[in-house]
C-alpha beads as a LAMMPS data file, in Angstrom:
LAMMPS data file: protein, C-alpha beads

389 atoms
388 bonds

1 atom types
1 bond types

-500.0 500.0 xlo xhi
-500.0 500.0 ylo yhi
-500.0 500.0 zlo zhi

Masses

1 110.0

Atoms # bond

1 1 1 -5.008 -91.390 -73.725
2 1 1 -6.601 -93.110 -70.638
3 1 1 -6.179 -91.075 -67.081
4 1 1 -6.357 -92.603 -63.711
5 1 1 -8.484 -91.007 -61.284
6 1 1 -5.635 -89.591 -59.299
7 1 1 -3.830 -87.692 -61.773
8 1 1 -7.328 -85.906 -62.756
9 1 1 -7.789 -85.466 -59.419
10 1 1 -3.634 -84.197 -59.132
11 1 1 -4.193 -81.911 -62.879
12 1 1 -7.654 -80.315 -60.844
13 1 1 -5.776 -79.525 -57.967
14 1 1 -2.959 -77.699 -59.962
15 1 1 -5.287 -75.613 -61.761
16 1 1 -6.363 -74.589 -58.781
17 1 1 -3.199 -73.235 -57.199
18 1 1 -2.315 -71.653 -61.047
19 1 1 -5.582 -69.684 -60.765
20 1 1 -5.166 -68.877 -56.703
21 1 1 -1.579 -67.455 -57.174
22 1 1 -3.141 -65.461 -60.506
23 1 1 -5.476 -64.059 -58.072
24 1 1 -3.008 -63.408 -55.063
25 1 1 -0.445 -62.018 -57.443
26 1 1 -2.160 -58.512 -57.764
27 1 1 -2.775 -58.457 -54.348
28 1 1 0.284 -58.778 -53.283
29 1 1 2.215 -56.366 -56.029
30 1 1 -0.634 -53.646 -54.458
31 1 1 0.205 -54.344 -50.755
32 1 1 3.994 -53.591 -51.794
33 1 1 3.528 -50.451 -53.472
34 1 1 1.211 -49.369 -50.157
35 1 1 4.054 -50.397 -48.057
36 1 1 6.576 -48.945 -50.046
37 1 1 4.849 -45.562 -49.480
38 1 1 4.010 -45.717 -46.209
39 1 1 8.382 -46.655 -45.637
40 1 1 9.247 -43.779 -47.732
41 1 1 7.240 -42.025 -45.385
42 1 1 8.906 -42.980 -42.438
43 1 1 11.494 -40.558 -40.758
44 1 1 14.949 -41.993 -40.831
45 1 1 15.925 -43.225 -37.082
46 1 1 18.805 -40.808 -37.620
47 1 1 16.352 -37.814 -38.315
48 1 1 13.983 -39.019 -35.466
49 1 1 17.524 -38.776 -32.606
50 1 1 18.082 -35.157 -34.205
51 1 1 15.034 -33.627 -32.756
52 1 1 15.500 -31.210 -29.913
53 1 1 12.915 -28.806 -28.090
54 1 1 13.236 -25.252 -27.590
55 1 1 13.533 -24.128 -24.015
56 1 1 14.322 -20.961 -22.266
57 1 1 16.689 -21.041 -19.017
58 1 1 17.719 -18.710 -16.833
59 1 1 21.228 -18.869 -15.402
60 1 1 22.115 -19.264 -11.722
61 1 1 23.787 -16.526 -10.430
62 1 1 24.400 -15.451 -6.441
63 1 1 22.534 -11.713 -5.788
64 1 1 20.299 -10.265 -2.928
65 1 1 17.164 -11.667 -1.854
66 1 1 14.880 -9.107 0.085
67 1 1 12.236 -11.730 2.201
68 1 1 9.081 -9.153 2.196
69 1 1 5.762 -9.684 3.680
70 1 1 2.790 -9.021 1.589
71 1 1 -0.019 -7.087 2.972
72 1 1 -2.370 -3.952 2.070
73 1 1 -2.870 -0.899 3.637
74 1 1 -5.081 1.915 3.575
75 1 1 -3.884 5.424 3.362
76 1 1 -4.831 7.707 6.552
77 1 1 -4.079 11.395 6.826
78 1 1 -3.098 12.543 10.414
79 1 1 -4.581 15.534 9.627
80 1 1 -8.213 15.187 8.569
81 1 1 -10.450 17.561 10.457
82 1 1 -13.994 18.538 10.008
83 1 1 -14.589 22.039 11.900
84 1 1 -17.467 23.487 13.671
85 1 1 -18.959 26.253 14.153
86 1 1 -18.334 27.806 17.699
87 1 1 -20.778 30.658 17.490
88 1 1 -24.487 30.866 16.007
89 1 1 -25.071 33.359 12.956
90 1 1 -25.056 33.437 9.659
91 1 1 -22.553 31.930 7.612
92 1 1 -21.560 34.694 5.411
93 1 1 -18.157 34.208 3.356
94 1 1 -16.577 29.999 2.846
95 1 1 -13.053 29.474 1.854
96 1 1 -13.776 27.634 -2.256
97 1 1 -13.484 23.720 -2.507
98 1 1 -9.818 23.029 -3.146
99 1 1 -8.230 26.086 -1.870
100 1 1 -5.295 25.425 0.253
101 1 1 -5.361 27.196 3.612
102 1 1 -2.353 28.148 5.964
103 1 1 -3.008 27.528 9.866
104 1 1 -4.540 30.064 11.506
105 1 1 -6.081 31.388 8.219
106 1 1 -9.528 32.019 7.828
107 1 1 -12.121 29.004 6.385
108 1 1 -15.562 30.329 7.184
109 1 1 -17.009 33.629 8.548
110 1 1 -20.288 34.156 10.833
111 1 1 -22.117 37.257 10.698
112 1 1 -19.780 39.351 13.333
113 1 1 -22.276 41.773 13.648
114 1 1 -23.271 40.971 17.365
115 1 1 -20.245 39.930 18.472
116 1 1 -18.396 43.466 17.217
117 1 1 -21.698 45.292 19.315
118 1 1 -20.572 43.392 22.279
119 1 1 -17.024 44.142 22.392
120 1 1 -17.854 47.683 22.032
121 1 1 -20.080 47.598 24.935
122 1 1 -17.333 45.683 27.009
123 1 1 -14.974 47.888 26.258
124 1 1 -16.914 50.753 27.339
125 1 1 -17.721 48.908 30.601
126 1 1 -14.117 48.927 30.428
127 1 1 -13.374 52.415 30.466
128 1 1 -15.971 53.064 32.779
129 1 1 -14.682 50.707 35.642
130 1 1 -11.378 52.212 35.104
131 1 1 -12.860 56.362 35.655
132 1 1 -14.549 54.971 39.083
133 1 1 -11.645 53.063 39.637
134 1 1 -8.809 55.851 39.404
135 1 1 -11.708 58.439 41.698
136 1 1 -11.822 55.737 44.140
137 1 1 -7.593 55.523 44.096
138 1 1 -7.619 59.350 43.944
139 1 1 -10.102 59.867 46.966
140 1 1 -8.330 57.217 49.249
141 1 1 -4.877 59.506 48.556
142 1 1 -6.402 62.129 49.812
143 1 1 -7.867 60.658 52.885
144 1 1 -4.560 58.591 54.189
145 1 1 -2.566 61.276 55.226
146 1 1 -5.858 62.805 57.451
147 1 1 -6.267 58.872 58.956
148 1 1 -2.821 59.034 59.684
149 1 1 -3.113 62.902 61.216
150 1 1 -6.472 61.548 63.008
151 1 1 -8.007 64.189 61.232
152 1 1 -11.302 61.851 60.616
153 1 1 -12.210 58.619 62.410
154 1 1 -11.111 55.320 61.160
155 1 1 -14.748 54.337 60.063
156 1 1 -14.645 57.105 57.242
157 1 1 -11.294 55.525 56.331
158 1 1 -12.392 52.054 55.984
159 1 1 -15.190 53.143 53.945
160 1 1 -12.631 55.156 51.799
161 1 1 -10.413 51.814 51.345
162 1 1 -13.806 49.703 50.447
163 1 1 -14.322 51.940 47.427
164 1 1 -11.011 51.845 46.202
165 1 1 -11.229 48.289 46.103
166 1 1 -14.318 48.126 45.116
167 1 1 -13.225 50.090 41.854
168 1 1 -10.419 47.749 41.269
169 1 1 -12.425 44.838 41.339
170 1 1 -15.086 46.663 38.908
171 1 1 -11.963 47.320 36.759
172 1 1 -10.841 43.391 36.806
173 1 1 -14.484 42.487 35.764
174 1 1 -15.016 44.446 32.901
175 1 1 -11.911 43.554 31.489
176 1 1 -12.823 39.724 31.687
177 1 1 -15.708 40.971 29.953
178 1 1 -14.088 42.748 27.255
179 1 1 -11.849 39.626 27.085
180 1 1 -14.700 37.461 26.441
181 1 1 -16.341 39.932 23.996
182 1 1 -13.658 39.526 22.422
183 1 1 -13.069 35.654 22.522
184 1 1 -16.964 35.530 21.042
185 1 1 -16.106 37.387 18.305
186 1 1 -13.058 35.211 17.372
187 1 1 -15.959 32.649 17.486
188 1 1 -17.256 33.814 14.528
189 1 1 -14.118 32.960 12.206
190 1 1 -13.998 29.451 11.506
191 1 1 -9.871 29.329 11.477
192 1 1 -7.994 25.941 9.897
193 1 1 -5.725 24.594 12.579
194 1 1 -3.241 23.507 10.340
195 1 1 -2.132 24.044 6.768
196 1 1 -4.545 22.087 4.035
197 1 1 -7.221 21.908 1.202
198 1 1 -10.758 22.478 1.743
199 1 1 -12.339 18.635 0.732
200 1 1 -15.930 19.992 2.089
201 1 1 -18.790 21.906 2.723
202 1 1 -20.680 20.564 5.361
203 1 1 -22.752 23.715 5.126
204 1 1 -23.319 26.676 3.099
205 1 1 -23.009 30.401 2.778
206 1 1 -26.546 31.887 3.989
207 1 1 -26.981 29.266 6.429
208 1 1 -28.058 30.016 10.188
209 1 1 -25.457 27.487 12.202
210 1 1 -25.288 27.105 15.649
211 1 1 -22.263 25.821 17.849
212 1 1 -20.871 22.438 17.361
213 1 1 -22.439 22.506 13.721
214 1 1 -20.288 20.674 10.935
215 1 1 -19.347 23.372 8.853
216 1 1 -16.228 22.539 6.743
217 1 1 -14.017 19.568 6.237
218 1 1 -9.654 20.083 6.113
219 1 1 -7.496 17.531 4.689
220 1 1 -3.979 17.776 4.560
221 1 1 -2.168 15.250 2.142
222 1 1 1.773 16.724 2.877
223 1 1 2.581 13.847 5.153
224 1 1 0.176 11.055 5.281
225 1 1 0.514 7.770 7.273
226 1 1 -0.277 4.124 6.036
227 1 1 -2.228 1.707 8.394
228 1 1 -2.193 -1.931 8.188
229 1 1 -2.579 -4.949 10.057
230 1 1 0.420 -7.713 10.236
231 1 1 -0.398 -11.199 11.535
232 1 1 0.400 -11.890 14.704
233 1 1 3.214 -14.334 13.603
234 1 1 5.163 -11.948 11.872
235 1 1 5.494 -9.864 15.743
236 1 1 9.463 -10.500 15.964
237 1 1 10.178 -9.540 12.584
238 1 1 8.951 -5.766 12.078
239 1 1 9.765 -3.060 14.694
240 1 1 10.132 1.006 13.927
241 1 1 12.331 1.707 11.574
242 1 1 11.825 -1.223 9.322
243 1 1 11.943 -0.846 5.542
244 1 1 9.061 -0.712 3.352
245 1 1 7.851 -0.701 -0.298
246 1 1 4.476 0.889 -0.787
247 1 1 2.963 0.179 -3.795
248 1 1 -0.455 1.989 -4.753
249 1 1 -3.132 0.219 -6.490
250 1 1 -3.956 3.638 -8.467
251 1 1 -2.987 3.498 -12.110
252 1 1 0.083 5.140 -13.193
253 1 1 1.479 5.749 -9.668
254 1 1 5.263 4.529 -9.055
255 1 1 5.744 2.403 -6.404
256 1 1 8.154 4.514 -3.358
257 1 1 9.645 3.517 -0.276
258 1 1 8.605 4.312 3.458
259 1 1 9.678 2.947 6.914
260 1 1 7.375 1.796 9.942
261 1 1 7.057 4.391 12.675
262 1 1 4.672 3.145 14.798
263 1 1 4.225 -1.188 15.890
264 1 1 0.852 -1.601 17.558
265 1 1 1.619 -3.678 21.026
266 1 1 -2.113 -5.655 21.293
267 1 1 -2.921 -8.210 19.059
268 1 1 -6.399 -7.843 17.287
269 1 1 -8.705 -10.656 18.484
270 1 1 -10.871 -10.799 15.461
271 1 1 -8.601 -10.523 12.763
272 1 1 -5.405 -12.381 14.866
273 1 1 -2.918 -8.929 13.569
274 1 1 -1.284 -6.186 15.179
275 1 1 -1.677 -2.654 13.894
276 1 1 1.407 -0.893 12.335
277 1 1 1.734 2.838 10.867
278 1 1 4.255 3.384 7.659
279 1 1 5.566 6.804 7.457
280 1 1 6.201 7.234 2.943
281 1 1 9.501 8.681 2.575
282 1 1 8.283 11.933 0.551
283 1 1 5.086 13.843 0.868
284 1 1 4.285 14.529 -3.089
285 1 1 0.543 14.640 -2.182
286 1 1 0.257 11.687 -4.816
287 1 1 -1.368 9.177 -1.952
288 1 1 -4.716 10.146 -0.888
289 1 1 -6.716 9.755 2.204
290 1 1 -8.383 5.995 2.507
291 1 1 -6.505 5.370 -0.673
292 1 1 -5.539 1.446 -0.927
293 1 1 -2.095 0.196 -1.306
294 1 1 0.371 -2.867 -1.270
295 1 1 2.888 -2.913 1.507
296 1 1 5.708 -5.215 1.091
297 1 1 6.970 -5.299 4.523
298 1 1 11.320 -6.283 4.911
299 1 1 11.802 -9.052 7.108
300 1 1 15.477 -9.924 6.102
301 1 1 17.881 -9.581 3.200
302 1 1 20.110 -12.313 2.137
303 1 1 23.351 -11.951 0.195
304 1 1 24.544 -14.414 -2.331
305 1 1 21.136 -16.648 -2.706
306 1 1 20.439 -18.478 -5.468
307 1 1 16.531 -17.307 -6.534
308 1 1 14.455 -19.151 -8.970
309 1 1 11.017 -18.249 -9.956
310 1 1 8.210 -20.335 -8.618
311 1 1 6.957 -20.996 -11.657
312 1 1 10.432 -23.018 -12.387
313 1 1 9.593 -25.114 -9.015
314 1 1 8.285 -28.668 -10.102
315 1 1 6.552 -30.575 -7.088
316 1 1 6.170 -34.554 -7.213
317 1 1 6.577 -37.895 -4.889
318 1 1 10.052 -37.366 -4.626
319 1 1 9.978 -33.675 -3.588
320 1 1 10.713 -30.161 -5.067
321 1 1 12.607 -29.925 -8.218
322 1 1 13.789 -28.301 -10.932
323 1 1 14.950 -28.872 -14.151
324 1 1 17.987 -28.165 -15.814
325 1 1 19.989 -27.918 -18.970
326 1 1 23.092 -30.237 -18.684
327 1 1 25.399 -31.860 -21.160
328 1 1 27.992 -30.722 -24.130
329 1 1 27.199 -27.861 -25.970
330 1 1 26.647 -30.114 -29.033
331 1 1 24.325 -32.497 -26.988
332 1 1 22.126 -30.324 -24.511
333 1 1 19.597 -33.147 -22.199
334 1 1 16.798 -32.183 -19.584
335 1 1 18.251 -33.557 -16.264
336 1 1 16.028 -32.884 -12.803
337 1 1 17.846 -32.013 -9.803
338 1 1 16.194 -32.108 -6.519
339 1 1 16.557 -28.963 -4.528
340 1 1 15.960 -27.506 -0.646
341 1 1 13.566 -24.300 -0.999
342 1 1 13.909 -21.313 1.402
343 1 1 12.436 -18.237 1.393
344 1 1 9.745 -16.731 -1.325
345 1 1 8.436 -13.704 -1.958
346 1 1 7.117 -11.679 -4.990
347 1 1 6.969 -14.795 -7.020
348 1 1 10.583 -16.067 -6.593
349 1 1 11.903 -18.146 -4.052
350 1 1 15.667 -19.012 -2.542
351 1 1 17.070 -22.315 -3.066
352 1 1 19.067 -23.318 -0.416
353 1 1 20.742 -26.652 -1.664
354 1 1 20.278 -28.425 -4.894
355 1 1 21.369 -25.963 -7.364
356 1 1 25.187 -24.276 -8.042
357 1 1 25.926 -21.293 -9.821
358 1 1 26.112 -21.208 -13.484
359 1 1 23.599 -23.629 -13.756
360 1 1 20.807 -23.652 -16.300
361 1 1 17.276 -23.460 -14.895
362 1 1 14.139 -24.167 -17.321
363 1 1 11.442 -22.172 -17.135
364 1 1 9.512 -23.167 -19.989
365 1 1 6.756 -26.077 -19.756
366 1 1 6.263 -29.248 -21.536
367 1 1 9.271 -30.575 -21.330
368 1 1 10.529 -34.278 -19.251
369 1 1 14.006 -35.483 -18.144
370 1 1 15.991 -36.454 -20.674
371 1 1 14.406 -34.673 -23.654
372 1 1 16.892 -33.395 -25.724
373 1 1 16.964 -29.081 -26.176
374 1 1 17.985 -26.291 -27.455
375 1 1 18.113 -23.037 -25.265
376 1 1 16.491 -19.957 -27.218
377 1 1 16.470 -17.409 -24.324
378 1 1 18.426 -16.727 -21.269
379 1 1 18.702 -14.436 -18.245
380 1 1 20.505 -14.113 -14.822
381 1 1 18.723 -15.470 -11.862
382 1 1 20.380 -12.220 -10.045
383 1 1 18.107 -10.190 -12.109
384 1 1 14.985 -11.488 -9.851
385 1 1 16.707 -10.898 -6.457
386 1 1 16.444 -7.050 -5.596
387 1 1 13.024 -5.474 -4.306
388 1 1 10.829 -4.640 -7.467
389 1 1 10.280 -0.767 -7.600

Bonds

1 1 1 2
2 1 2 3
3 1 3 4
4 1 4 5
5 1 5 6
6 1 6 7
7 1 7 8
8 1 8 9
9 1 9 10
10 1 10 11
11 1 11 12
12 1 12 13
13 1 13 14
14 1 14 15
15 1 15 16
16 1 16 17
17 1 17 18
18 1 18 19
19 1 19 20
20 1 20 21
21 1 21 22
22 1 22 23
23 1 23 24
24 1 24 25
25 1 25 26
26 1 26 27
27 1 27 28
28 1 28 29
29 1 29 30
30 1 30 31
31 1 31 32
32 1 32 33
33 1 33 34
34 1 34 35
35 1 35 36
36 1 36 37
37 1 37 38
38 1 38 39
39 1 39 40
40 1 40 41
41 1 41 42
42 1 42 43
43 1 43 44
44 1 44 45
45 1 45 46
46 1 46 47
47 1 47 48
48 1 48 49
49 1 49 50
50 1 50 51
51 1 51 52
52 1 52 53
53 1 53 54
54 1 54 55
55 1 55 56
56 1 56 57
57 1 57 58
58 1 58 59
59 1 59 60
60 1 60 61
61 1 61 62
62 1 62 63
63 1 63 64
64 1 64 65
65 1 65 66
66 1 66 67
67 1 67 68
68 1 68 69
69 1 69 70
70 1 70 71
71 1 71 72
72 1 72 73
73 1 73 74
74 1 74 75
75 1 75 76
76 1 76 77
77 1 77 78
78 1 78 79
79 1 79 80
80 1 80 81
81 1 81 82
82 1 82 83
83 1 83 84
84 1 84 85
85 1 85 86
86 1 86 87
87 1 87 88
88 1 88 89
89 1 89 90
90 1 90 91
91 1 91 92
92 1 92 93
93 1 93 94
94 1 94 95
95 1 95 96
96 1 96 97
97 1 97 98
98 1 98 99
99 1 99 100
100 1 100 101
101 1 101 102
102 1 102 103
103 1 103 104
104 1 104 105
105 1 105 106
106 1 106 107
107 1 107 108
108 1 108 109
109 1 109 110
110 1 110 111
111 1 111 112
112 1 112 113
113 1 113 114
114 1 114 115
115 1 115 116
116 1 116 117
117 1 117 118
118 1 118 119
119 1 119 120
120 1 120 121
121 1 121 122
122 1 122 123
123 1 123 124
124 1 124 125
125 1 125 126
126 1 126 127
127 1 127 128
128 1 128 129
129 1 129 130
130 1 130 131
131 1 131 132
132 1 132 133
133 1 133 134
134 1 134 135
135 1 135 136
136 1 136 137
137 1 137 138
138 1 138 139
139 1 139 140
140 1 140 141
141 1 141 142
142 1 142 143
143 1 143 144
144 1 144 145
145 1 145 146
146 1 146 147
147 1 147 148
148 1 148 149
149 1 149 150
150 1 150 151
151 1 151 152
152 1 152 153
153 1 153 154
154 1 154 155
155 1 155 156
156 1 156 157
157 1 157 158
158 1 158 159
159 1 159 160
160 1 160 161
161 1 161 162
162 1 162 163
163 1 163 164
164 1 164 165
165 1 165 166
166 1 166 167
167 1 167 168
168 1 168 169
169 1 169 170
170 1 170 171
171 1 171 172
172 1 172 173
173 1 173 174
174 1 174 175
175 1 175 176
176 1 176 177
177 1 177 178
178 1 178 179
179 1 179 180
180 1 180 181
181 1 181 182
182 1 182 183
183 1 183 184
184 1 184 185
185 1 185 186
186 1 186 187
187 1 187 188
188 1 188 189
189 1 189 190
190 1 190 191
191 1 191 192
192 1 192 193
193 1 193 194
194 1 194 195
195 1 195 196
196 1 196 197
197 1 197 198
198 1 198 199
199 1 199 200
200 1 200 201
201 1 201 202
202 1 202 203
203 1 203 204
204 1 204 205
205 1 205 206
206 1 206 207
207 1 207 208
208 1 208 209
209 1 209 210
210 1 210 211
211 1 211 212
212 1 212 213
213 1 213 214
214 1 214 215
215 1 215 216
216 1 216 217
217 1 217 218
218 1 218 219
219 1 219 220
220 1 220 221
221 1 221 222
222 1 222 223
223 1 223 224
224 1 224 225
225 1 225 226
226 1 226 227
227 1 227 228
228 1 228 229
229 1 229 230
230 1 230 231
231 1 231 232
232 1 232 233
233 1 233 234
234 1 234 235
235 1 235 236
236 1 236 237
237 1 237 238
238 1 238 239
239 1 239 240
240 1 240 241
241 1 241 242
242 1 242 243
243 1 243 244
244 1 244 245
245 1 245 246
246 1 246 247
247 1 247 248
248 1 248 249
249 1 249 250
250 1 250 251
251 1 251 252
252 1 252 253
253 1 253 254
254 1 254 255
255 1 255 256
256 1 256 257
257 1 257 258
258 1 258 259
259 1 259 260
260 1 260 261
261 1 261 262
262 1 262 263
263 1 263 264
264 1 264 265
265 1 265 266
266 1 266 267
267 1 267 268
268 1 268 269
269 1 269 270
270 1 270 271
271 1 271 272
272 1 272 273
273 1 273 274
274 1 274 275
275 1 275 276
276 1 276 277
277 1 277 278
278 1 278 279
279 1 279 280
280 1 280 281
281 1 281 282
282 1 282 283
283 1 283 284
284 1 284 285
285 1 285 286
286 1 286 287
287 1 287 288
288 1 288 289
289 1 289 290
290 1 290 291
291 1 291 292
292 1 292 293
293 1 293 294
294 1 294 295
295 1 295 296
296 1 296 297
297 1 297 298
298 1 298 299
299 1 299 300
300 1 300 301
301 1 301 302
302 1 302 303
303 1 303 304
304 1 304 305
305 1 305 306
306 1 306 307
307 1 307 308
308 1 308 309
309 1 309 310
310 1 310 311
311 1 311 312
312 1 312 313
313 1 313 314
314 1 314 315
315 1 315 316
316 1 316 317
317 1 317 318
318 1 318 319
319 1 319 320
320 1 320 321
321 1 321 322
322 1 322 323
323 1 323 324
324 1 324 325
325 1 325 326
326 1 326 327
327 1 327 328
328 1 328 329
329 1 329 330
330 1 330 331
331 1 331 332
332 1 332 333
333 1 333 334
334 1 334 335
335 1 335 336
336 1 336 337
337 1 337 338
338 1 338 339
339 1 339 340
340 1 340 341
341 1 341 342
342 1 342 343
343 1 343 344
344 1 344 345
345 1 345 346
346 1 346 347
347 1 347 348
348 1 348 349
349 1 349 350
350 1 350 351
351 1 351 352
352 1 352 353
353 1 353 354
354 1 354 355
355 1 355 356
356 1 356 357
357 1 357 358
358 1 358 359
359 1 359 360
360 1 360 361
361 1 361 362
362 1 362 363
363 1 363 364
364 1 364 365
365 1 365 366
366 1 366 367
367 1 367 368
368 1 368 369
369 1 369 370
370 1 370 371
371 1 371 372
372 1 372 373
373 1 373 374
374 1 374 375
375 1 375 376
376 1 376 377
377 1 377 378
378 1 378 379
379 1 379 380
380 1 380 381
381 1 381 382
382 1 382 383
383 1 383 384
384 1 384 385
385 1 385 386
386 1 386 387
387 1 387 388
388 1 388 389
């Protein structure tokens, strides 16, 4: 059998494509069973639509809103004294660190030694004075009726009214001695002029002091005062009697409430504030001179606001927003609803417009509008209104 050149080129070619497809046939049986896996793989499109995030909301309800400014203050006591002494000596008996004293009670002594010696020698003087005094009185009796009678001349009576005087005035002297005798030897009793704790000894027992030397310091924590310093923009909104919450810094003090009793009328020009004075509302001795606090200052109270926390606030191009839970119970979406913000304070603010009550505010993260979610915790808004205490 003879063959053209054609058909052995035509039989070639054929063997070609029989051994090409017995290559390619593996191939392509391997490439299915990869596919096949990575399909069975594959989450169903139904599956995929069933996925829902967890988010937790809190719901809108009307309360109070209490607009505070935030400030600190430093705890002053109005009485804080540190007494001197007002005679020299030495300082023999001091009232114990701690002790409370009652006004007009005795602190520290001074030797009285030299002040008792010279109220005993005033009041001698004293008594002295008053024996010329009353034979001056006596002998110008005796001589008025013989003036009058012209018994003796009216030089012997002058001289007779000179002594008498003169005795009187002796009298008056000594007893502004003994008076000051007397007002030395108070000196030497340092005396507390109102009711408090000894905080210090500025000197001690032994010690030769002279007048005007620091001797002991006398705090009194019953009623102390809180100073702070408002900025000036905030002049129209606190006057006396305002509201207050002071809250100490100190661990495992509760915060309590005060009111302003004093509103300074200059404005600071360093610091650009005005000075006010908060009077706490009990004296439990808990707040201690030079103490810091937080004031948190009432400016106004609102009824029925709607407050969200500020963490719930979401700020872009298009303004402040929040987002919301919305749709069927069944079918819960992330919807954003542009809202008007008012007042904040304490970490919550008042929205004004944008938001109804009963509505569903997120407050977790990592969430976008229109995911689908599930809620897994909720609250009331109204919870967040009121003061914290």
């Amino acid at each position: 059998m003879t063959f053209s050149l054609s058909d052995t080129l035509a039989r070639l070619s054929c063997g070609y494509r029989l051994a090409a497809a017995a290559l390619l046939l593996p191939m392509l049986l391997l490439l299915s069973a990869c596919g096949g896996e990575e399909a069975a793989k594959a989450p169903p499109a139904a599956v995929e639509a069933d996925r829902t995030v967890p988010v937790e909301v809190l719901v809108a309800t009307p309360g109070t809103f209490e607009d505070v400014i935030e400030m600190t203050g430093t705890v002053k006591a109005p009485d804080d004294a540190t007494l001197s002494a007002e005679a020299s000596g030495t300082l023999t008996a001091l009232a114990p660190l701690g002790t409370t004293i009652r006004r007009g009670g005795t602190i520290a002594q001074i030797n009285p030694t030299m002040g008792q010696a010279g109220l005993a020698q005033a009041q001698a003087g004293l008594e002295a004075a008053q024996a010329q005094a009353d034979l001056a009185e006596d002998q110008f009796q005796r001589q008025e009726p013989l003036y009058r009678d012209s018994i003796i001349s009216a030089a012997e009576f002058q001289n007779v009214r000179a002594q008498q005087a003169a005795g009187q005035a002796q009298v008056a002297q000594a007893r502004a001695a003994l008076a000051q005798a007397r007002e030395q030897l108070a000196h030497t009793r340092v005396s507390a002029p109102f009711t408090g704790t000894v905080e210090e000894h500025l000197a001690d027992r032994g010690e030769q002091v002279a007048p005007g030397m620091p001797v002991v310091r006398l705090v009194s924590t019953e009623q102390v005062k809180v100073k702070a310093g408002v900025p000036e923009r905030y002049a129209a909104d606190i006057t006396v009697g305002t509201n207050v919450l002071i809250k100490p810094t100190a661990y495992g003090l509760t915060p309590r409430r005060g009111t302003v009793t004093f509103v300074g009328a200059a404005i600071d020009t360093q610091s650009r504030t005005f000075p006010i004075e908060v009077q706490p509302a009990s004296g439990d001795g808990a707040l201690k001179p030079a103490m810091v606090v937080r004031l948190s200052v009432s400016r106004t109270t609102l009824s029925d606001a709607i407050i969200v926390p500020l963490n719930a606030i979401e700020r872009d191009e298009r303004g402040p927003g929040v987002y919301i839970v919305a749709g069927d119970p069944g079918s819960l979406v992330v919807e954003r609803r542009a809202v008007e913000l008012g007042s904040s304070s304490g970490g919550r603010t008042v929205i004004t417009a944008g938001l109804e009550a009963g509505d569903r505010v997120i407050t977790s993260g990592g969430i976008a509008e229109g995911d689908r979610v599930r809620i897994e915790e909720r609250s009331t808004i109204s919870d967040l209104a009121t003061l914290s205490e």
